[in-house]
C-alpha positions in Angstrom: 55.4 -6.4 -144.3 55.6 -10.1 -143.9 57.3 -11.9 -140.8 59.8 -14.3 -141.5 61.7 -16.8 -139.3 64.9 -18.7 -140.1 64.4 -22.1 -138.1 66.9 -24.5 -137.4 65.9 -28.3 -138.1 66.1 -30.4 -135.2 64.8 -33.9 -133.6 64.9 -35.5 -137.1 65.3 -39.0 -136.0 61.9 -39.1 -134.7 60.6 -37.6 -138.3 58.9 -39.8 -140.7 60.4 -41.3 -143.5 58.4 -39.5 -146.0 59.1 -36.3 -144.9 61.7 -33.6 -146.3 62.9 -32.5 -143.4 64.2 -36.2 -142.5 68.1 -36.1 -143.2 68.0 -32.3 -142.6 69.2 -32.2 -139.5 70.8 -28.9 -138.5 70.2 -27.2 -142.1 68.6 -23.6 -141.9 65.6 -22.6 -143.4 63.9 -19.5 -144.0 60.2 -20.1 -143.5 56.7 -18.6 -142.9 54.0 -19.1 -140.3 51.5 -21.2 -142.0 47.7 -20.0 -142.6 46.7 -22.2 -139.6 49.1 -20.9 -137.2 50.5 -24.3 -136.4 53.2 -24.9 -138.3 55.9 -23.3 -140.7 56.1 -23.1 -144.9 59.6 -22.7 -146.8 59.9 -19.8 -148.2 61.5 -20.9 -151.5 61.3 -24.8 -153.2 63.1 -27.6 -151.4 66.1 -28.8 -154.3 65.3 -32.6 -153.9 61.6 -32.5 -154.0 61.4 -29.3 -156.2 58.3 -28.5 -153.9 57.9 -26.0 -150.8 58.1 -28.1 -147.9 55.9 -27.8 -144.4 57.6 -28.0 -140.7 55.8 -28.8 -137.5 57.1 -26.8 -134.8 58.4 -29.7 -132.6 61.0 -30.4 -136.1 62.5 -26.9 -135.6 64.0 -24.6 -133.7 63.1 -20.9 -133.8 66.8 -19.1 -134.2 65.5 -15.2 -135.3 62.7 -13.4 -137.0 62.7 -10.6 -139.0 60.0 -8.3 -141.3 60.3 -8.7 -145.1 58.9 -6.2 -147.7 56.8 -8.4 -150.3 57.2 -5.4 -152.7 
């Protein structure tokens, strides 16, 4: 079993630029804790970019968490 959080993405205007998560302000993503424990991965590919896309904690907010069955 696999924990997975859907995050809420917030403070964008202090985002960079360069980063996805810029305009996203609001938008829900599913997402998992990253190797390092610091920050969050997308689950699934970012449309735009067609690539998975990293959050730092301070960009979201946490709104639940749930176990997902990788099989």
């Amino acid at each position: 079993m696999e924990k997975l959080f859907v995050i809420k993405v917030v403070n964008t205007s202090q985002v960079e630029l360069k980063k996805w998560y810029r305009k996203k302000g609001g938008e829900l993503y599913i997402v998992r804790l990253n190797a390092k424990g610091n920050g969050y991965t997308t689950v699934g590919y970012i449309d735009e970019e067609c690539s998975i896309g990293h959050i730092e904690p301070y960009f979201c907010e946490v709104l639940t968490s749930f176990e997902h069955d990788e099989g």
